[in-house]
C-alpha positions as CSV (number, residue, x, y, z in Angstrom):
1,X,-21.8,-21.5,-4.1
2,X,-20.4,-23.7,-7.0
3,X,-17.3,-25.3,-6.8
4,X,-15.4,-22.9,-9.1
5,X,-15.9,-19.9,-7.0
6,X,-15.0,-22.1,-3.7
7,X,-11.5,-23.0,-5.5
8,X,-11.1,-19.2,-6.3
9,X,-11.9,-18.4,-2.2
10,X,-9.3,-21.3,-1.0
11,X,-6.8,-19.7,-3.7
12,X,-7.7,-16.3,-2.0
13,X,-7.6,-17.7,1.4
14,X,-3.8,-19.3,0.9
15,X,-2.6,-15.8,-0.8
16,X,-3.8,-13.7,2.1
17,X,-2.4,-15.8,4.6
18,X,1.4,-15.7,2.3
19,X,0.8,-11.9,2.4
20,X,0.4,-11.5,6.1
21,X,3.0,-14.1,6.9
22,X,5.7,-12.1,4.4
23,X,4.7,-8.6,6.1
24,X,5.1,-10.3,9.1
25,X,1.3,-9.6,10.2
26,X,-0.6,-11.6,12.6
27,X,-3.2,-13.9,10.5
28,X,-6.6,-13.2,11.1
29,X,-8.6,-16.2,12.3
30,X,-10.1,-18.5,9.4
31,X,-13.5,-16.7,9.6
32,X,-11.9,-13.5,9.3
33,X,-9.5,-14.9,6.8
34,X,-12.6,-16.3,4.4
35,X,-14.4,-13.5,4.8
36,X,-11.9,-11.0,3.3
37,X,-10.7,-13.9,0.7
38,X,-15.2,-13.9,-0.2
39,X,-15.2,-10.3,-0.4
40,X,-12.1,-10.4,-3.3
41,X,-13.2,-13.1,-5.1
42,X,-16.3,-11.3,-5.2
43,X,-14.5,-7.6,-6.6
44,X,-12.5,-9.6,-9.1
45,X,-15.4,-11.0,-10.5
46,X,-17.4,-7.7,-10.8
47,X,-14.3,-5.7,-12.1
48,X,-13.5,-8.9,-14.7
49,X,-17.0,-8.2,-15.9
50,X,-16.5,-4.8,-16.5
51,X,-12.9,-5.3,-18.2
52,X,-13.4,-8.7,-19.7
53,X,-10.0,-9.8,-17.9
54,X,-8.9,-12.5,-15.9
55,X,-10.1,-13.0,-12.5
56,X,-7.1,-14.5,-10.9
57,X,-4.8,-11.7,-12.2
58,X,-7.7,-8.8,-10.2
59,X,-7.2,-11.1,-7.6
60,X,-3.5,-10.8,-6.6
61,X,-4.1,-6.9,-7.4
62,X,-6.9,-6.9,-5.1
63,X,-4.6,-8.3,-2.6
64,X,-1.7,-6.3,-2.9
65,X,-3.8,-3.1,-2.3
66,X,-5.3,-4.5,1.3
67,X,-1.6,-5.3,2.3
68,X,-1.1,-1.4,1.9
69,X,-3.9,-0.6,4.0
């Protein structure tokens, strides 16, 4: 994994942990927590490639639709 996509999964990491923090949500452990934060990073990338749009922007929307879940 290169460093760029590592700084996009710690970026991911710290978000999700905000969003379950603000909705009051018990924070899954770390390996839980990386491995949803892996699995965004991953559908922002594939949906950036598809649009031709920003990763970090698919990110936070990728985000805010598992908080309604």
């Amino acid at each position: 994994m290169g460093f760029i996509r590592q700084q996009e999964e710690k970026i991911a990491m710290r978000f999700l942990n905000w969003q379950y923090q603000k909705l009051e949500l018990p924070v899954p452990e770390d390996a839980e927590l990386a491995r949803q934060a892996a699995r965004i990073v991953e559908e922002a990338h594939e949906i950036a490639r598809e649009r031709g749009s920003n990763v970090m922007s698919i990110m936070k929307d990728l985000i805010s639709d598992l908080k309604k879940k």
